[in-house]
C-alpha positions in Angstrom: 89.5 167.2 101.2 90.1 164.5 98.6 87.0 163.7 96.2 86.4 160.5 95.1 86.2 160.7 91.5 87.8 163.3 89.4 87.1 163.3 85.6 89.8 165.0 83.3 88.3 166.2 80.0 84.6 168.1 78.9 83.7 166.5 76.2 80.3 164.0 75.6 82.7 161.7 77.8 84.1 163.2 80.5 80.5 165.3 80.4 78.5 162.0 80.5 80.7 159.8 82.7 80.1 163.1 85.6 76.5 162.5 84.7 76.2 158.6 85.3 78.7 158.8 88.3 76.2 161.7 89.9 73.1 160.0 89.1 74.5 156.9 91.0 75.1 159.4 94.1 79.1 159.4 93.9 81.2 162.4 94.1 82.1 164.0 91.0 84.5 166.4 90.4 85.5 167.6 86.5 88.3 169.5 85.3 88.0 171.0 81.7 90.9 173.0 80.2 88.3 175.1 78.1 84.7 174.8 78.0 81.9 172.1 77.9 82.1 171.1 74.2 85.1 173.2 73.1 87.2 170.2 71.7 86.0 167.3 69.4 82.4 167.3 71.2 81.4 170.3 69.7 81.7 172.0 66.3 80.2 172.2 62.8 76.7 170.2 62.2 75.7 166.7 63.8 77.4 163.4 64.4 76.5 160.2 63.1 74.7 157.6 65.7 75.8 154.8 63.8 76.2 151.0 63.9 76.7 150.4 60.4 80.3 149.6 59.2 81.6 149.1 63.2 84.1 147.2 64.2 82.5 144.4 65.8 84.0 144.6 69.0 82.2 148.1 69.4 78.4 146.5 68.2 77.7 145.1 71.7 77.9 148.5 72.9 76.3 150.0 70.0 73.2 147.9 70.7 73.4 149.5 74.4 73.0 152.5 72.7 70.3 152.7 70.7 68.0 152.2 74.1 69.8 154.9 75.2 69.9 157.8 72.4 66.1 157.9 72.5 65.2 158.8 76.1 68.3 161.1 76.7 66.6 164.3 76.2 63.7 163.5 78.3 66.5 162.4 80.8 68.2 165.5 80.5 65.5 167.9 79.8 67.1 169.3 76.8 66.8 169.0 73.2 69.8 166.8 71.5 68.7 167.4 68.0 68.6 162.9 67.9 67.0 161.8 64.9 66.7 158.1 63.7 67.2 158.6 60.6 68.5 155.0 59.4 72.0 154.9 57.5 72.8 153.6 54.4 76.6 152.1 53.5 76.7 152.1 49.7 78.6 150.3 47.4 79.2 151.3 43.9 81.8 147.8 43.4 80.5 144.6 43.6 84.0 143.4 44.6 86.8 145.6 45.9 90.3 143.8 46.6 89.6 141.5 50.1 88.1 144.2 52.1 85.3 145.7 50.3 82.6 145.3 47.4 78.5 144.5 47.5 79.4 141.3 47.5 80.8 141.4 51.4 77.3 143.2 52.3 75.6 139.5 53.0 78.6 138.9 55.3 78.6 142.0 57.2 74.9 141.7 57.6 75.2 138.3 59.7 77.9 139.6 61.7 76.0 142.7 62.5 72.8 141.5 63.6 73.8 138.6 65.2 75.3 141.3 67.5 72.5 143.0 68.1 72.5 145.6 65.4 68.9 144.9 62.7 71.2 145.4 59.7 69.7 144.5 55.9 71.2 144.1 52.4 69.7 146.5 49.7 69.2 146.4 45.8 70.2 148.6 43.7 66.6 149.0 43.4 65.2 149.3 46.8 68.4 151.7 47.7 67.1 154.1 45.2 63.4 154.2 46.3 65.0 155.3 50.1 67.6 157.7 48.1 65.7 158.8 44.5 68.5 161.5 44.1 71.9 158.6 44.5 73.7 157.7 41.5 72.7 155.0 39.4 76.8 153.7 39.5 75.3 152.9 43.3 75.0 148.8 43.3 73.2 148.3 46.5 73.7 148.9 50.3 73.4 147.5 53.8 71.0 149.1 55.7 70.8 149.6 59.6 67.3 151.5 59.9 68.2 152.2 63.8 71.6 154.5 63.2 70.7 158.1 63.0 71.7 161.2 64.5 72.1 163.9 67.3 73.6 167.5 67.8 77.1 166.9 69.6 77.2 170.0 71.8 73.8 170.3 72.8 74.0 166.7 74.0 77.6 167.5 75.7 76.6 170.3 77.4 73.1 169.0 78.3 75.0 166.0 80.1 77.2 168.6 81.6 73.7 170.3 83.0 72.6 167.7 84.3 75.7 166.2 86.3 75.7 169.7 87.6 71.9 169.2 89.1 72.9 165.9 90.5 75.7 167.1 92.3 79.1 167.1 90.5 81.0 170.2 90.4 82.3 171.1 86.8 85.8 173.5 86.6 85.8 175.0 83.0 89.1 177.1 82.0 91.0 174.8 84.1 93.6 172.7 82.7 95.4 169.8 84.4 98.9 170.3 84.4 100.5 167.0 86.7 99.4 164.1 88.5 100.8 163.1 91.6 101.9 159.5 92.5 102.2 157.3 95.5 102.4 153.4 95.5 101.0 152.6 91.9 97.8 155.0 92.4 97.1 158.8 91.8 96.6 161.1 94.8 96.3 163.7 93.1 95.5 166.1 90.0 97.4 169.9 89.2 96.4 172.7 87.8 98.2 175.8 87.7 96.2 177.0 90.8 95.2 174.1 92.8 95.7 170.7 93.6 92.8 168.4 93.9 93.2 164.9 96.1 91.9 162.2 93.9 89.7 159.7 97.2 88.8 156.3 94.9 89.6 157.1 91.1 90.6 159.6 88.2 89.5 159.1 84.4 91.4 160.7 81.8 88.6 161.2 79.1 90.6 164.8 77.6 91.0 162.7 74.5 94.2 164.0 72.3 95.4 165.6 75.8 95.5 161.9 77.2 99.0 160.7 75.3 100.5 163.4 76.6 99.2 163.7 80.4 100.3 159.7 80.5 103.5 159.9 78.8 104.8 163.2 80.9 103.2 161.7 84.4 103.5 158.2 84.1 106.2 157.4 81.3 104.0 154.9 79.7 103.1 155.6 75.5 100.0 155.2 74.5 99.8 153.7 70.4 98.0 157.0 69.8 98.2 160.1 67.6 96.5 163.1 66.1 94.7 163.9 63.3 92.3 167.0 62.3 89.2 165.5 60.8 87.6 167.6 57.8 84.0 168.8 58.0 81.9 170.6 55.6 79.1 172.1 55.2 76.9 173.0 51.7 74.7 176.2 51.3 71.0 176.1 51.7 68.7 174.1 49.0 65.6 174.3 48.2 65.2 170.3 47.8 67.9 168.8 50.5 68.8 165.4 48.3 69.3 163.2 51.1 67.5 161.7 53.2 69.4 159.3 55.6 73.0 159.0 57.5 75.3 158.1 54.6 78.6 156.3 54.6 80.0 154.7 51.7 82.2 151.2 51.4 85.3 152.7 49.2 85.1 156.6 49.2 86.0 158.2 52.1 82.5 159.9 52.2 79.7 160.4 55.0 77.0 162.7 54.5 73.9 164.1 56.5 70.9 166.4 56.1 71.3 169.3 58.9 69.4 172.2 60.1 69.0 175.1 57.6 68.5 172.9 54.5 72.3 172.0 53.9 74.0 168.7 53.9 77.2 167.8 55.9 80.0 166.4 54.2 82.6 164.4 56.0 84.0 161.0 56.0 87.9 160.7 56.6 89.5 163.7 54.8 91.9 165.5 57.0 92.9 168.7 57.9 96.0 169.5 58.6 98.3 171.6 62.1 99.2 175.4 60.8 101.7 176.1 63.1 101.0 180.2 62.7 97.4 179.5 63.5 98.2 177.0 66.1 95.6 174.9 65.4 94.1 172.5 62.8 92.5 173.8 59.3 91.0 172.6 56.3 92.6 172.9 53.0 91.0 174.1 49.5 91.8 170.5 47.8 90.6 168.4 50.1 87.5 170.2 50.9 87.5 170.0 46.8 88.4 166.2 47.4 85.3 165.6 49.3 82.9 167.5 47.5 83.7 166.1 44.3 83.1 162.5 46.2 79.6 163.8 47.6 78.6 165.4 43.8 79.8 161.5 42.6 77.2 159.6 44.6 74.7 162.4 45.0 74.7 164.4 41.4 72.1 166.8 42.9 74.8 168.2 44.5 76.6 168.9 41.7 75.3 172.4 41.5 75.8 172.9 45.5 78.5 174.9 46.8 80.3 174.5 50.3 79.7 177.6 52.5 81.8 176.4 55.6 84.5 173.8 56.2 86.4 173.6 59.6 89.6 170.7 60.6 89.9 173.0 64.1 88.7 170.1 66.8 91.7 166.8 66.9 90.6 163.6 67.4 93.2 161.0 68.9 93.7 157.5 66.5 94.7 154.2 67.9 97.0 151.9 65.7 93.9 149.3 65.0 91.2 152.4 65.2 89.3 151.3 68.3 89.1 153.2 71.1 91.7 152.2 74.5 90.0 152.4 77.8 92.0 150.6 80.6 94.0 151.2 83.3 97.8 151.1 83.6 100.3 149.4 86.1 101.8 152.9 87.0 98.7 154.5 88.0 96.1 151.6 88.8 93.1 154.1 89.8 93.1 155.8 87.0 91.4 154.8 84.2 92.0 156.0 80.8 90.0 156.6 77.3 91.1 157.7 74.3 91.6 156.6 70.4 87.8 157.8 69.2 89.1 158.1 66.0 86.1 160.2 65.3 83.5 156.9 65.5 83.5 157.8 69.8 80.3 159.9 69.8 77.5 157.2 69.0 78.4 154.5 71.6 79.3 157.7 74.2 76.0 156.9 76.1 76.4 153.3 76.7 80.2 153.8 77.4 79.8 156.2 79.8 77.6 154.2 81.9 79.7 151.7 81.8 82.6 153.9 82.7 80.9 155.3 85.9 80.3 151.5 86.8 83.7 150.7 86.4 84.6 154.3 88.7 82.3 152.9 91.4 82.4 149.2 91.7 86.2 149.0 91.1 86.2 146.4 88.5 86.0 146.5 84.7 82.7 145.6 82.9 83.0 142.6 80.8 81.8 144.8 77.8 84.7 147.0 77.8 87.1 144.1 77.6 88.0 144.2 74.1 89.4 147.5 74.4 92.1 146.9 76.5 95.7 148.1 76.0 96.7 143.9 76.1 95.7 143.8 72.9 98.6 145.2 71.3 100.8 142.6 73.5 101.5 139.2 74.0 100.4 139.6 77.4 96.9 138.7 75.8 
């Protein structure tokens, strides 16, 4: 008996897609190699919800989100650990080569709220009465006092939960192996065990798994790869020194106050594959690297020492760092997301609705446009 929409992949996507296709009383099947949460959904600390420094093809869906982020754990009846905290993008230049510097903030200001993101240009001056413990070498910032944050897995499994109590049926330890073909659509999805009929569509939302799946299935390439995405965590403080969601213009620095006093330090350090551990780690300069970055801007931290750092959970990376979500000529029912380049998590909500939209109605939202695979050809 075929099921009409089978989701590949448990993270806040695959997880929330179930949970919008259920709630819209379709038939949901998931298939999760792992558990709920295990890949880049999960881990170490919080995740930013943030507008602040998008690309602006994503700020239309951003703007989606923020109705969204507030109301979910009501929706879902549990905690997500959201916060709007407001986030801060600093700049310690006031002009950077052609990409970067206070002086682009004004810029980047229009373009954001024009999009629907409230975005504001900060003195040096106003920045440090929102952050008395940054560094005076800060110039000024652009402000977006609706970004915040929320606790990745609790809100991935929470949508999990939920899709469950509406309906969909979720397979954990169960990874998909094959799809099978039959006049430009798939009929169905293996496992090692089974073999489920696929009745109106399948998403592939297993993010680094998706390059592969397409490539072996459906000899396509996807402009994708991998990369291990550093996180850190300090020890407990007595005083935590920061206040809001943190990014910065030049450093590759983000940083977040967390449960249990400690601030999170990430921002685009990597990790890299140990082949003997078969799996991502962090490594004692880089995790140096970014601390010594964090102790820069914030020299409270100076003092601090990181207790935990973790590169275990991959993220897939497009070519232009926007996420892909389309569907291909070989396989026209399947519909395919990946590229999250770690930025994903914020605009999951709004994505996912549209996703489920997409699943159901059999034609693409108009907001999901830009993130087509004809952008990288001249087919556009």
């Amino acid at each position: 008996m075929a099921t009409d929409h089978i989701i590949v992949g448990g993270g806040v996507y695959g997880a929330g897609t179930a949970w919008e296709l259920a709630s819209r009383g379709e038939d949901v099947l998931l298939l999760e190699a792992d558990e709920i949460a295990s890949g880049a959904s999960g881990g170490l600390g919080k995740r930013g919800v943030r507008a602040n420094g998008r690309d602006p093809r994503e700020l239309p869906l951003m703007a989606l989100a923020y109705d969204m982020w507030p109301t979910l754990a009501d929706e879902l009846g549990v905690e997500t650990g959201y916060e709007r905290t407001g986030h801060l993008r600093l700049y310690e230049r006031t002009t950077a080569g052609l990409w970067g510097g206070f002086e682009t903030a004004p810029a980047r200001a229009q373009v954001q709220s024009e999009l629907g993101v409230e975005t504001r240009v900060l003195s040096k001056e106003r920045v440090a009465e929102l952050e008395p413990h940054v560094s005076d070498d800060v110039v000024g910032a652009l402000y977006c006092p609706n970004d915040g944050v929320a606790d990745q897995t609790a809100t991935t499994r929470g949508l999990a939960r939920a899709a469950v109590e509406l309906g969909a049926t979720i397979r954990e330890q169960t990874p998909v192996r094959g799809l099978e073909l039959d006049g430009g659509e798939v009929t169905a999805v293996v496992t090692d065990d089974d073999r489920f009929e696929v009745g109106e569509t399948v998403l592939l939302l297993s993010n680094t798994h998706v390059p592969e799946l397409v490539e072996s299935e459906l000899d396509r390439s996807l402009p994708v790869w991998t990369t291990w995405p550093q996180v850190s965590t300090t020890e407990p403080m007595d005083d935590v020194p920061v206040n809001h969601l943190i990014g910065h213009d030049h450093r590759r620095l983000a940083l977040k106050a967390i449960p249990g006093d400690r601030v999170m330090i990430s921002g685009g350090w990597r990790g890299e594959w140990d082949e003997t551990a078969q799996q991502g780690i962090a490594l004692d300069d880089r995790i140096e690297g970014n601390a010594a970055d964090a102790r820069a801007v914030f020299p409270a931290l100076r003092d601090v020492d990181v207790e935990t750092a973790d590169a275990s959970r991959p993220e897939s990376v497009s070519v232009d760092h926007v996420p892909i979500l389309d569907t291909l000529p070989e396989a026209t029912n399947a519909i395919v997301g990946t590229g999250w380049t770690g930025h994903g998590f914020a605009i999951s909500l709004a994505v996912n609705r549209l996703l489920a939209r997409w699943a159901s109605e059999g034609h693409r939202p108009e907001l999901l446009a830009p993130f087509s695979l004809d952008r990288f050809s001249n087919a556009a």
